[in-house]
N, CA and C atoms as a LAMMPS dump frame, in Angstrom:
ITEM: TIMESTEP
0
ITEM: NUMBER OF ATOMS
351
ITEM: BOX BOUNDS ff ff ff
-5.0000000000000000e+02 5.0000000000000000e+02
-5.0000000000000000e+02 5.0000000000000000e+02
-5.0000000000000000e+02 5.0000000000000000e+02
ITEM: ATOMS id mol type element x y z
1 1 1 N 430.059 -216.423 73.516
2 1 2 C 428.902 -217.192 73.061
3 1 3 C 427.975 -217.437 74.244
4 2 1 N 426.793 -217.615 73.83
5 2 2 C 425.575 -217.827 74.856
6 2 3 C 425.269 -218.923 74.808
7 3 1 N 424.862 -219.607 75.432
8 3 2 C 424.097 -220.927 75.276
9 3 3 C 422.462 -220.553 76.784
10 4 1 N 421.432 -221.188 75.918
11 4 2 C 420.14 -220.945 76.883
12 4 3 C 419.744 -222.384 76.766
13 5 1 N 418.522 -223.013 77.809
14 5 2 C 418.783 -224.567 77.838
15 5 3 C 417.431 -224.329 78.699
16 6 1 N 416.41 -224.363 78.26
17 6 2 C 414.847 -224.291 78.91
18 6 3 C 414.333 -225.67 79.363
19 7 1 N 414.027 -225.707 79.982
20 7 2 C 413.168 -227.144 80.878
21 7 3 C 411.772 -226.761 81.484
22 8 1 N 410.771 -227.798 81.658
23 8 2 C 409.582 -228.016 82.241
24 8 3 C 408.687 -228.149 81.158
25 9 1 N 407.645 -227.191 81.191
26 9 2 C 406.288 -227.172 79.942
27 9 3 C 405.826 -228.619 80.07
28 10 1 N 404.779 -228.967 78.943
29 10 2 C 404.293 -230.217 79.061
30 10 3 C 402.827 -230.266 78.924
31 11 1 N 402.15 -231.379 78.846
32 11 2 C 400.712 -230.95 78.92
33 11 3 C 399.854 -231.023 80.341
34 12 1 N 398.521 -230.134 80.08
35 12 2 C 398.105 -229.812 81.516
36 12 3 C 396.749 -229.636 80.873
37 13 1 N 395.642 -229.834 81.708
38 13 2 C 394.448 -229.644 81.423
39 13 3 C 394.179 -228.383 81.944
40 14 1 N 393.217 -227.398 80.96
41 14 2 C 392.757 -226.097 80.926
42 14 3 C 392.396 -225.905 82.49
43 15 1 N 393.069 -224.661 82.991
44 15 2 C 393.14 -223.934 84.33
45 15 3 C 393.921 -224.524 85.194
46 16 1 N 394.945 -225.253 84.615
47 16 2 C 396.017 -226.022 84.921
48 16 3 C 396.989 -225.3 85.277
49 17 1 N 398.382 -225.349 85.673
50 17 2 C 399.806 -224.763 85.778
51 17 3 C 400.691 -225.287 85.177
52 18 1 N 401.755 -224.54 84.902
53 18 2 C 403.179 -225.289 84.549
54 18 3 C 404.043 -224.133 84.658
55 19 1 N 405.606 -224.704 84.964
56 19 2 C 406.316 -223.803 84.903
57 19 3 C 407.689 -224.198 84.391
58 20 1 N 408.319 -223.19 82.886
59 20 2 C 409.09 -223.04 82.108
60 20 3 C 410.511 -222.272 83.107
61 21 1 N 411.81 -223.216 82.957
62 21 2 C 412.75 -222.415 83.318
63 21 3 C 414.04 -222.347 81.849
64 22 1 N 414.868 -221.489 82.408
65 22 2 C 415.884 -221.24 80.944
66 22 3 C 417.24 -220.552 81.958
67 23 1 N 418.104 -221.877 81.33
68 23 2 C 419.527 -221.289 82.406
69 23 3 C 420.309 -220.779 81.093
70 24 1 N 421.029 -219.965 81.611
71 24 2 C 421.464 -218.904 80.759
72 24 3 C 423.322 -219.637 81.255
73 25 1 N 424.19 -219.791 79.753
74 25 2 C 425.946 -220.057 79.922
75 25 3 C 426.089 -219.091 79.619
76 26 1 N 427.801 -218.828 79.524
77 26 2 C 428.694 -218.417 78.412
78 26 3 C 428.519 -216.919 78.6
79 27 1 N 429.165 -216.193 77.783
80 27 2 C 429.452 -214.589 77.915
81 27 3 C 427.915 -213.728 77.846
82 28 1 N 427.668 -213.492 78.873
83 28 2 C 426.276 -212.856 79.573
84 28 3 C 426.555 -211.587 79.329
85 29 1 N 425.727 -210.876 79.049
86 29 2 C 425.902 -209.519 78.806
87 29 3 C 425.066 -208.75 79.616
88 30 1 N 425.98 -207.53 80.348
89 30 2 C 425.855 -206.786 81.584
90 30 3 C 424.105 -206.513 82.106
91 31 1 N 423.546 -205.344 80.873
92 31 2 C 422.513 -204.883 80.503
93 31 3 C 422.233 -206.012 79.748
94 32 1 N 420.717 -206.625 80.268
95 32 2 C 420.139 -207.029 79.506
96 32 3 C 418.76 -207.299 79.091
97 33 1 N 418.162 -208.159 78.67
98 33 2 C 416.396 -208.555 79.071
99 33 3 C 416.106 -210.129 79.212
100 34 1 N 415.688 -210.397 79.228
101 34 2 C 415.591 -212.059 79.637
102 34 3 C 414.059 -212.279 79.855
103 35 1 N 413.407 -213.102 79.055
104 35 2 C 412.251 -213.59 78.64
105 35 3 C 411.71 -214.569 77.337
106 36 1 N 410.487 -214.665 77.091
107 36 2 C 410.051 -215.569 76.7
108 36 3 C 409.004 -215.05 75.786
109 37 1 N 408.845 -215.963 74.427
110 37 2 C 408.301 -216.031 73.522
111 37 3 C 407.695 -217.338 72.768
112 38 1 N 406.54 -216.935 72.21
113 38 2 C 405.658 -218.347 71.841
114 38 3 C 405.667 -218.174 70.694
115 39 1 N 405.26 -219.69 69.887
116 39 2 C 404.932 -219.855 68.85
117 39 3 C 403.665 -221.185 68.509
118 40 1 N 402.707 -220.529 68.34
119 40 2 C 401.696 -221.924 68.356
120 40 3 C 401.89 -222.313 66.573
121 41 1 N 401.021 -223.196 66.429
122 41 2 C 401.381 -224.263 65.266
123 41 3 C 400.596 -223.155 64.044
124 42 1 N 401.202 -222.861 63.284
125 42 2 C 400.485 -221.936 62.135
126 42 3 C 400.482 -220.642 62.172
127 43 1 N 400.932 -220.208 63.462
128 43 2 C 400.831 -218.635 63.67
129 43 3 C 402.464 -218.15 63.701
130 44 1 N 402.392 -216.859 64.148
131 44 2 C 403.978 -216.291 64.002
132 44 3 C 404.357 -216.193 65.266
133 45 1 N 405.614 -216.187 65.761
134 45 2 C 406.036 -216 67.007
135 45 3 C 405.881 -214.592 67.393
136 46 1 N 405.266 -215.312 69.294
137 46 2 C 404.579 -213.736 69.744
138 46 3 C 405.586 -213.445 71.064
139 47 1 N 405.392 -212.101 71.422
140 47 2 C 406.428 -212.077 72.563
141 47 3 C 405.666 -212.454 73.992
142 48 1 N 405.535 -213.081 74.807
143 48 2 C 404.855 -213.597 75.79
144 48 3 C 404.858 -212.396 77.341
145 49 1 N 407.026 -212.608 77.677
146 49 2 C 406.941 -211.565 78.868
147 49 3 C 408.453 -211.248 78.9
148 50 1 N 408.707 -210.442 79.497
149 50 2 C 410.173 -210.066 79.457
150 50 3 C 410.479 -209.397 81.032
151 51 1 N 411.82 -209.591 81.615
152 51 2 C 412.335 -208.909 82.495
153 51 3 C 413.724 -208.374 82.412
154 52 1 N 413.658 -206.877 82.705
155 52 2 C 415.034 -206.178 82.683
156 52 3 C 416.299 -206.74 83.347
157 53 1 N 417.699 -206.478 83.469
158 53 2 C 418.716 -207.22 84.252
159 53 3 C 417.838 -206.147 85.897
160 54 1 N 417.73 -204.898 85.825
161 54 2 C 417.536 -204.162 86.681
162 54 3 C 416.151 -204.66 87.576
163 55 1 N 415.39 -205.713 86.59
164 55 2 C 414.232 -206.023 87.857
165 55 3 C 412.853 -205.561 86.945
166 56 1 N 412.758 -204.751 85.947
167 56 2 C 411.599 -204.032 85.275
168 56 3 C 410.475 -205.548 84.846
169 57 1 N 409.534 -205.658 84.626
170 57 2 C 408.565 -206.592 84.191
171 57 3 C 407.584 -206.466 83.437
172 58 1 N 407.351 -206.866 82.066
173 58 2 C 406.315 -206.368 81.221
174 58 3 C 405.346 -207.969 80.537
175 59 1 N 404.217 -207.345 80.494
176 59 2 C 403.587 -209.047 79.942
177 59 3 C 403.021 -208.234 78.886
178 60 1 N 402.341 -209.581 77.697
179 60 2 C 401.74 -209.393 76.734
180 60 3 C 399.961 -209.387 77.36
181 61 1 N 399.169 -208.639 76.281
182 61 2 C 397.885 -208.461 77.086
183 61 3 C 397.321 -209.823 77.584
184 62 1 N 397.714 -210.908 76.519
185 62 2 C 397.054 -212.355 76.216
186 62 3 C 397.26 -212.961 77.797
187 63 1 N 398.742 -212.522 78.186
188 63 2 C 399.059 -213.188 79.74
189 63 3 C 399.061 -212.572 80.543
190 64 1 N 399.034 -211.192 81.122
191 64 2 C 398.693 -210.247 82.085
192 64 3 C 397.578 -210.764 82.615
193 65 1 N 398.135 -210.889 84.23
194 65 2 C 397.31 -211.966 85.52
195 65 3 C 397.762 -213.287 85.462
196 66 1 N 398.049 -214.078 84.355
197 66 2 C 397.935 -215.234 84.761
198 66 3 C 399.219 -215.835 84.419
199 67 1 N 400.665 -215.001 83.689
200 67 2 C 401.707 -215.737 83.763
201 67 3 C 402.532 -214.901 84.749
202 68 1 N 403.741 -215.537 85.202
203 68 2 C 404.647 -214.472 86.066
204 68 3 C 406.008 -214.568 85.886
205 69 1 N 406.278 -213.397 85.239
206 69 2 C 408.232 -213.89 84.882
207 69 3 C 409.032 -213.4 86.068
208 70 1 N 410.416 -214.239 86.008
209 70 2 C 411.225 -213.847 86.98
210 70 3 C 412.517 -214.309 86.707
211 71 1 N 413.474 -213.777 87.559
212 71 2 C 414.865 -214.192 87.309
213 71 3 C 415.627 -214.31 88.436
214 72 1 N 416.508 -215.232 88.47
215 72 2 C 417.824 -215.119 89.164
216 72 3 C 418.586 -215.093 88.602
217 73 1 N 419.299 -213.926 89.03
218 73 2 C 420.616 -213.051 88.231
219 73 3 C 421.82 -214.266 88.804
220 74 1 N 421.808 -214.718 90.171
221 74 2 C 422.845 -215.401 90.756
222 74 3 C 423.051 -216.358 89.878
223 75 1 N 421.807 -217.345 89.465
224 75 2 C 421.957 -218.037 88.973
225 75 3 C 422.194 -218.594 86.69
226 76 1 N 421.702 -217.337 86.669
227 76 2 C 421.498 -216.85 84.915
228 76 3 C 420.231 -217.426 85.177
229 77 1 N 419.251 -217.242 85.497
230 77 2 C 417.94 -218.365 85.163
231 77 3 C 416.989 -217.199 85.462
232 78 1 N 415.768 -217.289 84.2
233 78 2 C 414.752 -217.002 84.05
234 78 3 C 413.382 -218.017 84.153
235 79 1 N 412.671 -217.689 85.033
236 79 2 C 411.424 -218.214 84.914
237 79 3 C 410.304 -218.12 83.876
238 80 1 N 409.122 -218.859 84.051
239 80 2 C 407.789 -218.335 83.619
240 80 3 C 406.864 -219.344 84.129
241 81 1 N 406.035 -218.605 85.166
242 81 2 C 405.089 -219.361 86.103
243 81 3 C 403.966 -219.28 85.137
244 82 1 N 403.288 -220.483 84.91
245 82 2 C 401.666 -219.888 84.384
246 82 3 C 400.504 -220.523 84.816
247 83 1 N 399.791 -219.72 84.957
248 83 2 C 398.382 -220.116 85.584
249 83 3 C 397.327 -219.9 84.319
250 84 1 N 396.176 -220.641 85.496
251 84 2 C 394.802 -220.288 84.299
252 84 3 C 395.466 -220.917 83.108
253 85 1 N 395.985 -221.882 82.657
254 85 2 C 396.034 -221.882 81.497
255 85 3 C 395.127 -222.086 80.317
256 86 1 N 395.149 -221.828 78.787
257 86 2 C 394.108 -221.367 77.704
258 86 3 C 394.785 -222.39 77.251
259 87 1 N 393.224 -223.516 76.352
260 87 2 C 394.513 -224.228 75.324
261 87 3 C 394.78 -223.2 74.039
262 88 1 N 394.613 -221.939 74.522
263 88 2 C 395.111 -221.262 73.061
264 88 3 C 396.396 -220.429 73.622
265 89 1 N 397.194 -220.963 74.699
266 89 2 C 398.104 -220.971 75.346
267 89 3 C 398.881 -222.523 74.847
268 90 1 N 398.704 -222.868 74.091
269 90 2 C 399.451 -224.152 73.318
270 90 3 C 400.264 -223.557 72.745
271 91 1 N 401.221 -223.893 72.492
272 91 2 C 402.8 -223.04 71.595
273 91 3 C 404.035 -223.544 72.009
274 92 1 N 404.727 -223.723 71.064
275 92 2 C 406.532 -223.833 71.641
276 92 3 C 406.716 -222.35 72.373
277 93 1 N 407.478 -222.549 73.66
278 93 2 C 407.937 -221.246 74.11
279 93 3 C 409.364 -221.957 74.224
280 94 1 N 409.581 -219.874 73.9
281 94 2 C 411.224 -219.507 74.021
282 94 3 C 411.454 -218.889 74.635
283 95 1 N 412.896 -219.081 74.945
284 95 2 C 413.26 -218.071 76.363
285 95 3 C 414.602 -217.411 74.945
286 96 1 N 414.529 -216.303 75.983
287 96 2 C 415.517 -215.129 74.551
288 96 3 C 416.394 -214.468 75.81
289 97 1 N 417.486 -213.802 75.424
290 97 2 C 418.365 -213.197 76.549
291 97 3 C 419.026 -212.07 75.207
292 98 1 N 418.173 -210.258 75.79
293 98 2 C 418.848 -209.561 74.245
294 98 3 C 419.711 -208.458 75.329
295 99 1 N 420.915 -208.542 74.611
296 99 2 C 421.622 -207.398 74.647
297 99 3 C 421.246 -206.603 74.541
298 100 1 N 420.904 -205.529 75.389
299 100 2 C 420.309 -204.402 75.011
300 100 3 C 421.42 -203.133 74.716
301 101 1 N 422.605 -203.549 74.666
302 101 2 C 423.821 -202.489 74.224
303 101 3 C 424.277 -202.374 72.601
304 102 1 N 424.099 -204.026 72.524
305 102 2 C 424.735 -204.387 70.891
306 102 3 C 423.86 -205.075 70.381
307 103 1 N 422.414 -205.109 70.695
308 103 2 C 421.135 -205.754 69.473
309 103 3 C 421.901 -206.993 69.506
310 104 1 N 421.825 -207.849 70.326
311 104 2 C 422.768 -208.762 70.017
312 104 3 C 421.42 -210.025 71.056
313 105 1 N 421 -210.459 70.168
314 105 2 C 419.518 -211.616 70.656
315 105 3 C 420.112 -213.068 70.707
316 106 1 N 419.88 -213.822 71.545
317 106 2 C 420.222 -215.22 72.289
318 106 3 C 418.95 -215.887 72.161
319 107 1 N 418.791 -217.277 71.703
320 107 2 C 417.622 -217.718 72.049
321 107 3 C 417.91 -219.615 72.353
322 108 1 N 416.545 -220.045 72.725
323 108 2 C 416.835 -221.425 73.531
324 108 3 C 416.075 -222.17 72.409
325 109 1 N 415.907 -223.271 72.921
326 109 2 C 415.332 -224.25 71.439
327 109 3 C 414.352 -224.568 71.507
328 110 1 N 413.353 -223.995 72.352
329 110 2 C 411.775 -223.884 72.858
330 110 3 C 411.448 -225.321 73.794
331 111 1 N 410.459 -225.272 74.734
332 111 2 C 409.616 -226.204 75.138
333 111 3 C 408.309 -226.073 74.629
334 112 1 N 407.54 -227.284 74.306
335 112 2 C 406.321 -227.535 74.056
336 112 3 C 405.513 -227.219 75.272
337 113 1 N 404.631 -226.501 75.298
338 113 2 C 403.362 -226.446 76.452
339 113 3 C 402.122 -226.721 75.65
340 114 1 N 401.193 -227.577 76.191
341 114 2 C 400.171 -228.217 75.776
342 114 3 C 399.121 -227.438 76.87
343 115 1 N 398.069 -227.457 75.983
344 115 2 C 396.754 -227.039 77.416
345 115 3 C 395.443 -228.121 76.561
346 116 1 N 395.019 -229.258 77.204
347 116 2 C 393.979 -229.761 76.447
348 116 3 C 393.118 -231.053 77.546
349 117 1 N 392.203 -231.017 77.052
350 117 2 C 391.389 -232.294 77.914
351 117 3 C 391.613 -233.895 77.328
């Protein structure tokens, strides 16, 4: 079993920062991906950014430049730095950890990030 456990987010005024972490328990799987996904109020959950166990890094167009994912493997913990923030960057984010051997998806219980004046 997995357990994921995200901390930080919060509100911040537009071109603000914050930064989302997600510690990863329990039976970790070798190969994997480790990242984060939003959901603002009315819309569908979007995929935000993801990083390989091997180090690979991919963003969604919406955050390319201004968020930055990362991980420590030592520690199970995934980041997500964000800058510039949009209040259309408002959303519960999730941090997800997928098996990439057995389709086998982990997820955390989201933090609120706010962007507003």
């Amino acid at each position: 079993q997995v357990q994921l456990v995200e901390s930080g987010g919060g509100l911040v005024q537009p071109g603000g920062s914050l930064r989302l972490s997600c510690a990863v328990s329990g039976t970790i799987p070798s190969i994997n991906v480790m990242g984060w996904y939003r959901q603002a109020p009315g819309k569908q959950r979007e995929w935000v950014a993801g990083v390989t166990s091997d180090g690979t890094l991919n963003y969604a167009d919406s955050v390319e430049g201004r968020y930055t994912i990362s991980r420590d493997n030592a520690k199970n913990t995934v980041f997500l730095q964000m800058s510039g923030l949009k209040p259309e960057d408002t959303a519960v984010y999730y941090c997800i950890i997928a098996d990439t051997e057995n389709g086998e998806d982990n997820w955390g219980k989201g933090k609120q990030v706010s962007v507003s004046t």
